[in-house]
PAPA-777966 format. One record per residue (C-alpha): z, y, x; residue number from 1. Coordinates in steps of 0.001 Angstrom, whole numbers, plus 500000, padded with zeros to 6 digits. Each point is the difference from the previous one (the first is absolute). Example, Ala and Ser with C-alpha at 12.3 -4.5 7.8 and 13.67 -1.06 7.14 Angstrom:
% PAPA-777966
      pz      py      px    i
  507800  495500  512300    1
  499340  503440  501370    2
//
This chain:
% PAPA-777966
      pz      py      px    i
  527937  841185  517549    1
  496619  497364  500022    2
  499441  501061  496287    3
  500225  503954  501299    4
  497508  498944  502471    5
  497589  497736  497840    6
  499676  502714  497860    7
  499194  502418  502049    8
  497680  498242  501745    9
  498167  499452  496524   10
  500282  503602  499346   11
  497905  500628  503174   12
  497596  497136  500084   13
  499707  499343  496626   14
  500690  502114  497103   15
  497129  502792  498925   16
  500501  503372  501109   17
  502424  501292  496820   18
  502139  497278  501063   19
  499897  501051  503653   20
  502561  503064  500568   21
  501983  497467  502131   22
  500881  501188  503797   23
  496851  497778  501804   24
  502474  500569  503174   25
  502811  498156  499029   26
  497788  497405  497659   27
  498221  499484  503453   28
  503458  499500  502099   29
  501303  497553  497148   30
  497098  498002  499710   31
  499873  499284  503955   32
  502331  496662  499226   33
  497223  499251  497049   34
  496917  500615  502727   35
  501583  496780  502284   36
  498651  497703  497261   37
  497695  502091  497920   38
  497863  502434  502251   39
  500448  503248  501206   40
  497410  500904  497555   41
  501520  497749  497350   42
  496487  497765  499792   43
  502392  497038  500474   44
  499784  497571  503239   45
  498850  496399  498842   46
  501669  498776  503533   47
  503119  500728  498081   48
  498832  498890  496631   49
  501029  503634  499023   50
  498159  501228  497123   51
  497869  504048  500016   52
  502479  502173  498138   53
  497253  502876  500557   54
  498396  500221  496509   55
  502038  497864  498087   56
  501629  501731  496924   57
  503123  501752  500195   58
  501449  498028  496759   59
  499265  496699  501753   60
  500936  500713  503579   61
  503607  501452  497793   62
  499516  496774  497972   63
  500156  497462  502662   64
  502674  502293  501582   65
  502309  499162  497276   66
  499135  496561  499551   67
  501166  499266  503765   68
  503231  502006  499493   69
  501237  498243  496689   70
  498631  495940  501386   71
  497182  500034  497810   72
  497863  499535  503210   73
  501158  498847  502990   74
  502677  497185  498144   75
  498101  497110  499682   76
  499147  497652  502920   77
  496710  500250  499858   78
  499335  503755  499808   79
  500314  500168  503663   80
  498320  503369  500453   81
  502410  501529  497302   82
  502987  498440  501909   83
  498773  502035  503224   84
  499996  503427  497841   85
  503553  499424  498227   86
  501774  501672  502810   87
  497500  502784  500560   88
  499915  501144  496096   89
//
């Protein structure tokens, strides 16, 4: 269900207008458990160390996606701000 929602939220903040057929409705009722750490506009909060997902590129934001789901990021002790994301992704 997160992965659903991450990528519609990078269909409607991020990805160019050929990319964006996505319903912005439901991309903006998925991402409201993103906007808690990330924005409502997706510019990122630094309170929450959370990082702007507005303008970053779609094959990135889908990138990192996958590297939290498989334990690429997130595993190791020290990537404490990829642990936090592991359950969201």
């Amino acid at each position: 269900m997160m992965r659903i929602a991450c990528l519609l939220i990078l269909t409607v903040f991020c990805m160019t207008p050929a990319w964006a057929a996505g319903d912005a409705a439901v991309g903006k009722t998925l991402y409201a458990s993103c906007a808690a750490c990330h924005g409502a506009q997706a510019v990122g909060l630094a309170t929450m160390n959370a990082p702007a997902l507005a303008g970053q590129d779609a094959s990135y934001l889908e990138r990192q996606l996958m590297y939290f789901r498989t334990g690429i990021r997130g595993a190791d002790p020290a990537d404490t701000f990829g642990a936090q994301m592991r359950g969201m992704a």
